[in-house]
N, C-alpha and C positions, 0 to 999 in steps of 0.2 A: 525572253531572257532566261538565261540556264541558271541554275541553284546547284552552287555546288556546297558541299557538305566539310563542315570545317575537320581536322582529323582530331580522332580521340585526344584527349589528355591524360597523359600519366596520371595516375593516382597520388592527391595530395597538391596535384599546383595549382598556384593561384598567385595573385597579386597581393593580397592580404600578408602587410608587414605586421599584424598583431599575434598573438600566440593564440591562435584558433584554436592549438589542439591541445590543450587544455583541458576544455569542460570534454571532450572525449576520452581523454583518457581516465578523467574523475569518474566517470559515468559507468566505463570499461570495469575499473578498481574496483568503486564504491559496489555494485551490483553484480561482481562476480562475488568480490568478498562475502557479502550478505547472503548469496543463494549458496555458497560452501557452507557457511556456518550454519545456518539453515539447515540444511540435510544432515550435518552431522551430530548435529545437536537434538533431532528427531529420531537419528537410527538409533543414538544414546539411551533418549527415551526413558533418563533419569536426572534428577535435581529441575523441576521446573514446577516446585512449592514449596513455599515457607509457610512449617507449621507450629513451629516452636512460641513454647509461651504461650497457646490458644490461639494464634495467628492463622490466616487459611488465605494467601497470597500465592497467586496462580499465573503463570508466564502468561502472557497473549498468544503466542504461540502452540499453545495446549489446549486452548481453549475454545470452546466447550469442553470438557471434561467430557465423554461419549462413554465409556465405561462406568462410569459413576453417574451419569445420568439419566443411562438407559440399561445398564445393567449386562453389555456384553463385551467379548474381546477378541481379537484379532491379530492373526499370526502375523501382521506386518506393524509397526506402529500406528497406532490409531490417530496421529495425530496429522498424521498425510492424509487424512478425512474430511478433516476442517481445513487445513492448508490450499488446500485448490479453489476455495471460493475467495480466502480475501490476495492470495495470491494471482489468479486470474483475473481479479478488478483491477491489479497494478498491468501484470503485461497486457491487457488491452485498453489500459488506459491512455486516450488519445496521448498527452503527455510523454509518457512510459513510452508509448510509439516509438514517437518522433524521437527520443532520447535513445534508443535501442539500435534502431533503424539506422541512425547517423555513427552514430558510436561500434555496433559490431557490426553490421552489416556493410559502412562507408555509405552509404546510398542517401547522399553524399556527407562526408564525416563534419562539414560546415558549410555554410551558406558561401556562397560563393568559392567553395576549394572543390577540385573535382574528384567526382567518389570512384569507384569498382567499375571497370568493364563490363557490360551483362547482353548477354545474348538476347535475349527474353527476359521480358517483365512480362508476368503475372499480377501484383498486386497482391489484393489480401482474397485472392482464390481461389488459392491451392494450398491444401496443407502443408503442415498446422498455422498458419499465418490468415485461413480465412476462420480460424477459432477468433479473430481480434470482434467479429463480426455479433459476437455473441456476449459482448461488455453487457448491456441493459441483462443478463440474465446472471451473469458472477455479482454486480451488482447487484439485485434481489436476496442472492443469497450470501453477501459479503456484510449487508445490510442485519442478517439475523448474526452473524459475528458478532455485529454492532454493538446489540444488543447482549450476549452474552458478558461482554466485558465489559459493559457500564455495570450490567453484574455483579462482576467479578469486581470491580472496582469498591462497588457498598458493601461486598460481603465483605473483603477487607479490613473492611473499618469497623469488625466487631472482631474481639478476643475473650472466648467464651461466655458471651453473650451483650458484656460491656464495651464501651462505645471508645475508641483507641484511635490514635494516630502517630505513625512513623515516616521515615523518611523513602519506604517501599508503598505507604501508601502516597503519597505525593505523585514520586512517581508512577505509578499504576495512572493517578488520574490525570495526570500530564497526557501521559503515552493517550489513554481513551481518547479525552479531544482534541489531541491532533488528531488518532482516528479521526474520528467524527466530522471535524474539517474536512481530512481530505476525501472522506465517504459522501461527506454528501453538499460538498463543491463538486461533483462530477456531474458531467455535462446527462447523462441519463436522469440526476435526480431533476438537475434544472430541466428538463421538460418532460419529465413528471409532473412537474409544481406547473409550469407554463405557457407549453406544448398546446397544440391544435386547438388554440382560440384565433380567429380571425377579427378580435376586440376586445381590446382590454376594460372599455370602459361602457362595456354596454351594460353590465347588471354587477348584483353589490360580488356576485361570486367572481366575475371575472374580476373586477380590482381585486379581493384580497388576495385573488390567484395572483394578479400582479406586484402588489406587496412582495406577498412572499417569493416570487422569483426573484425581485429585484433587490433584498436580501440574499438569495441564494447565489445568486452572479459576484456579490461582493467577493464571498469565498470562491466562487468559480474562475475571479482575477486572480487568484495567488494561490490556482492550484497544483504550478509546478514549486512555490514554496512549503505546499504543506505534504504535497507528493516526498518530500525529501524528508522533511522532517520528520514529517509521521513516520518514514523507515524506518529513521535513526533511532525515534525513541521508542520502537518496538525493538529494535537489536537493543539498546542500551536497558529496555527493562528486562528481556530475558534473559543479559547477560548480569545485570544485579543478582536478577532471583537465583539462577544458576550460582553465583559465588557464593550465597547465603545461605541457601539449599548442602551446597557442598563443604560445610562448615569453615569456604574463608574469613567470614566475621561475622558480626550478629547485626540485627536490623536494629537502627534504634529507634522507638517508639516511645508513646507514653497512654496506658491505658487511664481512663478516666474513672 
């Protein structure tokens, strides 16, 4: 019996009468927008604290603070220093992937619609696309991000020295745990937590080990919701702080 080979498909057909293309052009929008502003907002490289009033309210985006906490500085902005760890846990985020991959690359722009003609596939290895390979270590260090900005979060919450809350600290602590959701619903934390056991119930460490994975999977089902969310309300706090910072209004708080 001969195999013959059915001919390419145009780009985009398919049978599918629903509005497939949709969540690609969201995805297209949503994440060009976000890495524009992004860069422009770091070449700026001003308004990204509110200090007024004894206040000490710090973009996520800034953050770590590296000059102020190591005491150096740098002819490029400093803040493309910290950017490339929590930004590189999103583009090799399985997730981020497959949204990126469908969306600018076509390959393929939806589940059953046909994607891009390609000569050659490589996969993820060839550059920069076999960088996706290296998520468990932007991870590691997306993870000390983490931790800066639960930080940055309680420092917040004091104005010169008294115990305070406004509407910039809410959000700050909003923004953190959706971080923290979607940091550590990724599939590296879960098998950290529950990886290369061949038994979950042979001793008391492998159960709590399975506890806690089966915890961490919860957030691992809804990590292309907190993938999004947590963007937003990292752009939506540094776009707060930025108008506060740049004297559009003032934060309302109430110190204790």
């Amino acid at each position: 019996m001969t195999t013959v080979a059915s001919p390419p498909r145009r780009l985009g057909a398919t049978m599918r009468r629903d509005r497939w293309w949709i969540q690609p052009v969201f995805v297209v929008t949503s994440l060009t927008l976000f890495g524009v502003y992004t860069i422009i907002h770091v070449i700026l490289n001003k308004h990204y604290t509110i200090t007024a009033g004894g206040a000490y309210l710090e973009s996520p985006m800034f953050s770590p603070d590296l000059p102020k906490f190591f005491g150096f500085n740098t002819a490029l902005p400093w803040a493309f220093l910290v950017l490339w760890a929590p930004l590189g846990l999103r583009s090799s985020c399985y997730y981020y992937r497959k949204s990126y991959y469908r969306s600018f690359f076509l390959a393929p722009p939806s589940c059953a619609v046909a994607g891009a003609a390609r000569r050659k596939y490589t996969g993820e290895t060839k550059f920069p696309l076999v960088l996706n390979n290296s998520h468990r270590i932007f991870f590691y260090f997306a993870t000390i991000v983490i931790g800066f900005l639960w930080y940055d979060a309680i420092r917040g919450l004091f104005y010169h020295g008294s115990f305070g809350f406004g509407l910039g600290n809410a959000i700050m602590l909003i923004n953190v745990l959706c971080l923290s959701a979607f940091t550590f619903g990724c599939n590296s934390w879960r098998h950290i937590i529950g990886g290369k056991l061949n038994c979950f119930s042979c001793s008391d460490t492998n159960r709590t080990r399975h506890r806690a994975w089966q915890r961490v999977s919860i957030l691992n089902g809804r990590h292309m919701q907190w993938a999004w969310i947590s963007m937003f309300t990292v752009w939506g706090t540094d776009i707060y702080i930025w108008l506060v910072s740049s004297g559009a209004f003032t934060d309302p708080h109430h110190v204790f």
